[in-house]
Each structure stands twice: as structure tokens, then as C-alpha cells.
N, C-alpha and C positions, 0 to 999 in steps of 0.2 A: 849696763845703762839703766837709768832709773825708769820707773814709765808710770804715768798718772793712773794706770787703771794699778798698779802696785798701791799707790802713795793712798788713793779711797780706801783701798781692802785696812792698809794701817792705819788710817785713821777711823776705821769704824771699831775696829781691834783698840784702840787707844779707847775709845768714848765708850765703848761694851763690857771690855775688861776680857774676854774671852773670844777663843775662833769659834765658838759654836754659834754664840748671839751674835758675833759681827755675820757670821754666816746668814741668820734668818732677817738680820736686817736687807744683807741686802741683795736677798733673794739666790743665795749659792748654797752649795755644797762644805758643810765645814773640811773635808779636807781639800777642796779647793781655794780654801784661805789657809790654811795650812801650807799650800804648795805654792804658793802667791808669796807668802812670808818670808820662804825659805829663798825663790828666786829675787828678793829685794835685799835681803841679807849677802847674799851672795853678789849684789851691785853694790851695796855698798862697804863693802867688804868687812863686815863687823857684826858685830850680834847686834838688832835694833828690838829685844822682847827677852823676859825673863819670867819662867811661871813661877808665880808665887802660891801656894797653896789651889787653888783652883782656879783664881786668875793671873792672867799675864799684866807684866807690867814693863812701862818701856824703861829701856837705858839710856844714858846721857845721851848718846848715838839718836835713839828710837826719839827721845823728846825733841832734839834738834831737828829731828828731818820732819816731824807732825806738826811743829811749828813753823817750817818753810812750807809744808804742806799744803797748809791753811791760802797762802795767799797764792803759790801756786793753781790751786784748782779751782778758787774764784776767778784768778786770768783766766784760765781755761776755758770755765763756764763761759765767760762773758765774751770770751771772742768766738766760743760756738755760737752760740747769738746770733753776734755780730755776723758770721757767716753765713747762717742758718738765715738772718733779713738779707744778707744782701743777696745771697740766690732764690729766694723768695719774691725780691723785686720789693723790699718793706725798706730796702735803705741802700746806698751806694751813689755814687755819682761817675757820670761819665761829663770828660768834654770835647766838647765840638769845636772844629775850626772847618770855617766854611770860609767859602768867596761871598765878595757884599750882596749878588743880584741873588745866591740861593741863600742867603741871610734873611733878607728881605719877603721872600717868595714860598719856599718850601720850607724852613726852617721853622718859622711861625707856625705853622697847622700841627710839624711833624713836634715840636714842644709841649706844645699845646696839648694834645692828645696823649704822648705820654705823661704829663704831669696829672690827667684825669684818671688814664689805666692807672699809674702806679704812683701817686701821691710820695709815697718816700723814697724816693730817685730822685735827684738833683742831678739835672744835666747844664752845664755851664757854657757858655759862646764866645768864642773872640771871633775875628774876621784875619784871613790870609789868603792870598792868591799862592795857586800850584806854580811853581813847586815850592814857595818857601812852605805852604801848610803842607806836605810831603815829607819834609824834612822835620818840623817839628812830630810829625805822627814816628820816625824812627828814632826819634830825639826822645820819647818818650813824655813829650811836651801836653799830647792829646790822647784820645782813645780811639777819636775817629775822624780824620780829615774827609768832609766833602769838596770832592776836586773834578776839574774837568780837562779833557784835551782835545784838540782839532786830530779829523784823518791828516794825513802824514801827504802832501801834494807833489813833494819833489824825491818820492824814493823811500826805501825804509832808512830810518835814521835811528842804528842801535841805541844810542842815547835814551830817545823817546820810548822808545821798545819795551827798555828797560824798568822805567820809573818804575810802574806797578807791579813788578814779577816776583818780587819776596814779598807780596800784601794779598789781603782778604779783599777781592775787588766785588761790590755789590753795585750791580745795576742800578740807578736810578731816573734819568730822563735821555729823550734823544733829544736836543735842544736845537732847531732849525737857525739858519742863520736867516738876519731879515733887512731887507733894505730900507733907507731911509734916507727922503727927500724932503723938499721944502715943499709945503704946498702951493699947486702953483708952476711947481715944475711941469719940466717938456714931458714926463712920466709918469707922473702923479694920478692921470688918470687910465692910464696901459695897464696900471693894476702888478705888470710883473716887467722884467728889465734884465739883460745879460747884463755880466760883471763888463762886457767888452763896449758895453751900450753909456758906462758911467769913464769911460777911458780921460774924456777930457775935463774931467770934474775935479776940484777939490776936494779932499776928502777926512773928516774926522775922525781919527782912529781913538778906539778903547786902549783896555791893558795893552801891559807888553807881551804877551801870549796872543792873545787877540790879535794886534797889530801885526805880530809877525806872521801868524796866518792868513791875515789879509793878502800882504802882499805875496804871499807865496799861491796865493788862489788868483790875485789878479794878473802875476806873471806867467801863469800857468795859461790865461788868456791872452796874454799877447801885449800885455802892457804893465810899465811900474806906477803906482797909482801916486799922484801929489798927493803928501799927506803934511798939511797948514795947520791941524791944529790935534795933536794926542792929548788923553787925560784918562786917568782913572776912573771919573766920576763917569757914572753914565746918564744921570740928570742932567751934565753939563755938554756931553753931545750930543743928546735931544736939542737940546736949549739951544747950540750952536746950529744945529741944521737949521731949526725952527726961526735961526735969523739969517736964513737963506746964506750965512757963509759957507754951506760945503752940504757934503752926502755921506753918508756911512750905512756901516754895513753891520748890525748887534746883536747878541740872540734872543732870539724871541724872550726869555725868561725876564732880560732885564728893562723890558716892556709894560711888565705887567703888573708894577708897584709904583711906577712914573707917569704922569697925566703929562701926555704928550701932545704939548699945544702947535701948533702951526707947522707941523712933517704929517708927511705922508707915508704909510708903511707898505711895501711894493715887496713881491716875491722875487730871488734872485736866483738865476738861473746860471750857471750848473747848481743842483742844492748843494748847501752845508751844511753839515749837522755836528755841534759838536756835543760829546761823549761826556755826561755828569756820571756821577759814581761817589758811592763812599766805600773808605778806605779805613782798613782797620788789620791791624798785625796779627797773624794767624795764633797768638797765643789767646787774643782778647775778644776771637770772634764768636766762641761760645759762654762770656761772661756774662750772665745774663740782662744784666742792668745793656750793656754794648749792644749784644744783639734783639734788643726790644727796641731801641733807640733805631737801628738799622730799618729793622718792622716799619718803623714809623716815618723815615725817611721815603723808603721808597713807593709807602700807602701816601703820603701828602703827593707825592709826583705824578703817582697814578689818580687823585682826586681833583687837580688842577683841571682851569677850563681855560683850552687852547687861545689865546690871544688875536684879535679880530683886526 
């Protein structure tokens, strides 16, 4: 097999004329180019040098391979480089897929801060809820899904168990669950409210992860909860409490980028807390451009101020 540190020693030997000067150029032993010669000769199965009076000269063999040479060990250089920035943190890109409310929330600061430490890092964003951004983090789609899940209400359910147990799981918030009335309501000013105290309510549900936790917390108390109006948006279930159609129940986080006019925000009782994390494949978790990104994720979570 050929090997680049052969292909330097023959072409200093080409440009010198001799193994003694290609030796002091570059910094060896002449019969250590000597024995570099002989095992490149022996790769390529041919004589690539012939001494001529007191220099060597190449043969047809020797000319062809210093001419591939050439632009072999410019790639070389250049993707040492290349390597040399990107574990340096002077170049690389990771990307993120997060949920909209830690889009919004934590995403912003944790960007923010990396693009001032490390200027030639491009970190890129789209928006997925878990578990499609799950799938694309195995799909090879991202680098690092931030994702979240609710505790488990009716039982362990392998499924869920599951999700995360072949990934680099990195803590990032305990995210409380929070209720929300219209102001005005029979509660509004109790300050706090059991899930069993909202029984005969309407109720606006978030995602479909959300929602399904909902109702597996509300049957857990003793009741299936009306749910009149589901949506994605969480601006649009503020909005909808806020016109006294119904009550919901959201986490704190997607609170705190929404100017939430006319609801009330009331503590719910048993707590909820659901589980944020980022998520990153155990090949990618010491890349360093990934795990600076990670750094940054979970310093914006710990920098956030608790929602009022």
C-alpha cells in the first residue's frame, strides 16, 4: 500500500536529485529515505529511481507517481486543515431540531452564545416534535435533536422506555406543567387547582404528545377531560382560553415567549413535569463543534428565569 508519508520522502528525492539532500531537507536520516524508497518500490511493485552518476533520477514508473503526487498531498494538506478547524471549533456545522416552544426559548440564547465563542461553527435549525425529530436524529437527518417526554402515568410502557436507550441523552430542563384559566374564573384567584377541580371544564389541548398526557393524568384522577378545541400552536391556546372557551393545562416554557392576555396561570396539583433533553448519537457526542452546541444548550436552561 502506498502511503503519503512515502509519496513526501519521493518527492523531495525528485526536487533534490539525491537521498542525502532530500534527507536534510526534511529533517531525517539519509538512510531512512533510503529505506522509505525501497518500501515504496516495493508498493508499487517496480523500480520508481535510478542513480545516475551521483544523482538519482526517476523512471517512467517514479515520474508518474510524483505527478499524482503532487495533487494527492495538496488534498491531504487541505483536509488536515480542514480537520485541524473543525476540531479546533474555527469551522464545522452542526444541526438542530428542536420543538417550537424550546425554538423559541432556549434555542435563541444557546445560538446566540455559541456563534460569539466559536464564530466558525454554523449551527442550522428546523422545528420537529418527538418523536418525528427522534427519527430524523437516527435518520442521520441532524446532529442533535432537542426533545422531550412526560413521566409514564399508566405503567411502564417499553415503547417509551425505549426511545432514547441507543442515544447520548444530555439533561437540559425539568419543565413543570401549568394551568390555565380565563381570568375571572371560579379559580383564578386560588392561585393553585387539582386536575379533579377542572373535571367539568372544557378543555384545550396542545400537541399530540401533550394531549395524550393530559388525558392520561386526568384519568389518572378520576375523570376523561372534554377536549373542544386541539392545536399545535400554543399562541392559539392562550388565545382560546383567553376567550373564556375552555382551560388548559401547558409547560411552563411555552409561556414565556407568548404575551398572555386575559388567562390566568394557576399551579396544578398532582405536579407535572415534563423531561427536555438533547439528544445526540453516541458516535457524534464528542465532535466537538456537537458537544459545544450541547455546553450551550443546557447553560441557556440553566440561565432562564422561572416564569411568574
Amino acid at each position: 500500500m502506498i502511503e503519503a508519508r512515502h509519496l513526501r520522502v519521493l518527492r523531495a528525492v525528485a526536487r533534490t536529485g539525491s537521498f542525502s539532500a532530500a534527507a536534510r531537507e526534511l529533517g531525517c536520516t539519509q538512510p531512512a529515505v533510503s529505506q522509505q524508497m525501497k518500501a515504496l518500490e516495493q508498493s508499487a511493485g517496480t523500480p520508481l529511481l535510478v542513480r545516475t552518476g551521483r544523482e538519482m533520477r526517476l523512471t517512467q514508473a517514479g515520474e508518474a507517481l510524483v505527478r499524482h503526487a503532487v495533487g494527492i498531498l495538496a488534498g491531504l494538506t487541505a483536509a488536515e486543515e480542514e480537520v485541524a478547524a473543525i476540531a479546533g471549533l474555527r469551522a464545522g456545522r452542526v444541526r438542530l431540531v428542536s420543538f417550537p416552544s424550546g425554538s423559541s426559548t432556549l434555542v435563541p440564547t444557546a445560538l446566540a452564545r455559541m456563534r460569539a465563542a466559536h464564530p466558525g461553527t454554523r449551527v442550522s435549525l428546523v422545528e420537529a416534535e418527538p418523536p418525528r425529530s427522534i427519527e430524523m436524529l437516527r435518520n442521520g437527518d441532524c446532529e442533535i435533536a432537542l426533545a422531550f417526554r412526560y413521566p409514564q402515568v399508566r405503567g411502564a410502557d417499553p415503547a417509551a422506555a425505549a426511545e432514547w436507550e441507543d442515544l447520548v441523552v444530555r439533561p437540559v430542563l425539568a419543565d413543570r406543567l401549568i394551568g390555565l384559566v380565563p381570568d375571572g374564573h371560579r379559580l383564578a384567584k386560588a392561585g393553585a387547582a387539582r386536575f379533579a377541580e377542572l373535571a367539568d371544564e372544557p378543555w384545550i389541548a396542545g400537541c399530540p404528545r401533550c394531549r395524550r398526557h393530559l388525558v392520561e393524568v386526568c384519568e389518572s384522577t378520576g375523570f376523561s377531560p372534554r377536549i373542544d378545541f386541539a392545536t399545535d400552536d400554543y399562541p392559539a391556546v392562550i388565545g382560546l382560553v383567553g376567550a373564556g372557551l375552555g382551560v388548559a393545562a401547558l409547560p411552563e416554557l411555552t409561556l414565556e415567549s407568548v404575551r398572555a392576555k386575559g388567562v390566568t396561570a394557576i399551579r396544578l396539583e398532582p405536579a407535572v413535569q415534563r423531561e427536555i433533553v438533547a439528544l445526540t448519537l453516541p458516535d457524534l457526542a464528542h465532535v466537538p463543534a456537537v458537544e459545544a452546541t450541547l455546553d450551550q444548550l443546557a447553560d441557556a436552561a440553566g440561565r432562564r428565569a422561572p416564569t411568574r
